[in-house]
C-alpha positions in Angstrom: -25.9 -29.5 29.0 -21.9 -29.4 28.8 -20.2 -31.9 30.9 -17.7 -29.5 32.6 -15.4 -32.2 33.9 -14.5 -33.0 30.5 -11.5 -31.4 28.9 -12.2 -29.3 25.8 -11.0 -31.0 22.4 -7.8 -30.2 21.6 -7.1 -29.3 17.8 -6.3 -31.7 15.5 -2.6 -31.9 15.2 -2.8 -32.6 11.4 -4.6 -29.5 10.9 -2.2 -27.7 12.8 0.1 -28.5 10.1 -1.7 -26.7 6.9 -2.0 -24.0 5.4 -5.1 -22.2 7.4 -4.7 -18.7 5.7 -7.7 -17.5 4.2 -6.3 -14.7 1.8 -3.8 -16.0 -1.4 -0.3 -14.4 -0.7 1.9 -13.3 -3.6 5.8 -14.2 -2.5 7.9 -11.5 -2.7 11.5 -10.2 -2.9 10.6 -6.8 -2.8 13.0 -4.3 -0.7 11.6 -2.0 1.7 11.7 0.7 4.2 10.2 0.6 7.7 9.4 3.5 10.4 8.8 2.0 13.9 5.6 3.9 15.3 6.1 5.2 19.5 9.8 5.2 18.8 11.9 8.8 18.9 14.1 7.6 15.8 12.6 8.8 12.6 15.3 6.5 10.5 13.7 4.4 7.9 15.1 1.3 9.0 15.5 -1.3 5.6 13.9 -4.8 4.9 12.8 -6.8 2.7 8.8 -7.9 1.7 9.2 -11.7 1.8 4.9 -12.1 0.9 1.6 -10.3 0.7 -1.8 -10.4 1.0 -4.5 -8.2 1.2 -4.8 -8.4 4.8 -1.2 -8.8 6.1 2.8 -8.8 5.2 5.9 -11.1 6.1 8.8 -9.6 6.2 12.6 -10.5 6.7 14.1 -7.8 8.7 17.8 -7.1 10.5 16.5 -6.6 13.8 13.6 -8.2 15.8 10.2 -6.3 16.6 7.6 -6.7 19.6 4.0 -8.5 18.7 1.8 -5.5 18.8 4.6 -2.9 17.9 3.4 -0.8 15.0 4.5 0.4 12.3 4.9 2.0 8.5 5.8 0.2 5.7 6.8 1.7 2.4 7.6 -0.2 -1.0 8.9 1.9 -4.0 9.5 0.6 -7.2 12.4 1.3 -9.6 10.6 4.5 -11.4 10.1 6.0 -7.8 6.3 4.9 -6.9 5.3 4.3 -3.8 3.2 2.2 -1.7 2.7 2.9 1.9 1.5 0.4 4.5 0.2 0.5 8.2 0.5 -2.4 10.0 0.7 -4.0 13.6 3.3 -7.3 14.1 1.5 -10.1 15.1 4.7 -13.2 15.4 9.1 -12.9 15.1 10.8 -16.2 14.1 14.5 -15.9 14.7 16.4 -16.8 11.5 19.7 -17.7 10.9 22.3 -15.0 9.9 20.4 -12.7 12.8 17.7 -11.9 10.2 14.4 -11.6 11.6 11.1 -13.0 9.6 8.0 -10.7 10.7 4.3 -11.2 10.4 2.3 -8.1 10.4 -1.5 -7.5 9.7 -2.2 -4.3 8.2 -4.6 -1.7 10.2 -6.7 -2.0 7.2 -7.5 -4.8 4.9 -6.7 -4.0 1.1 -9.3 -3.3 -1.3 -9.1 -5.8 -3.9 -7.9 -2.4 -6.2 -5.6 -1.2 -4.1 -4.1 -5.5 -3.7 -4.4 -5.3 -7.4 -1.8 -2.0 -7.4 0.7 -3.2 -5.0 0.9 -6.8 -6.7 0.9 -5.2 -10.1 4.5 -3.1 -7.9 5.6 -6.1 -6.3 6.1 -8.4 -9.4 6.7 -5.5 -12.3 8.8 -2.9 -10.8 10.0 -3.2 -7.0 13.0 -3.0 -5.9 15.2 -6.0 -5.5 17.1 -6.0 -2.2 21.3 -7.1 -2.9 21.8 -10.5 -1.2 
């Protein structure tokens, strides 16, 4: 039986501390185009693909973004391919320079092909962004 005057245990603060993500991420510097979903604005708005995995994106962005605000995320390499992402923001960190960093999971998790495709974009043929 659970004593319920006891306090449940809190997380260990070390653990806290690591890295917890199950899915290897592939860093990024990949430029890229954004359409807010449930906005009236159909302007791709730019960014930049800071890592990805097959079940999620960071981003660095020039404006912030609500948790749970959706959205569609193209990367396009140099010869003109495309890649074309849905995903849902899940945490904003304020940066310095007014640059946003963005996590996002995507509406649906990668097949390990399609991870394959947009890695094989990512590191071969995207689109650095001008710093």
């Amino acid at each position: 039986m659970i004593d319920r005057r006891q306090p449940p245990p809190r997380r260990n603060r070390e653990r806290r501390d690591t890295d917890r993500r199950l899915e290897p991420r592939l860093p990024s510097a990949a430029q890229i185009r954004f359409l807010r979903a449930g906005t009236e604005s159909d302007e791709a708005l730019p960014g930049e693909l800071a890592e990805v995995s097959s079940c999620g994106l960071r981003l660095v962005l020039d404006e912030p973004l609500s948790p749970g605000e959706r959205m569609l995320v193209e990367v396009r390499d140099r010869d003109g391919g495309c890649f074309n992402l849905s995903a849902a923001v899940v945490w904003t960190d304020a940066r310095a320079g007014g640059r946003w960093l963005v996590g996002c999971a995507l509406s649906v998790e990668l097949s390990d092909r399609r991870y394959a495709l947009l890695s094989e974009l990512v590191r071969n043929g995207a689109q650095a962004r001008d710093r």
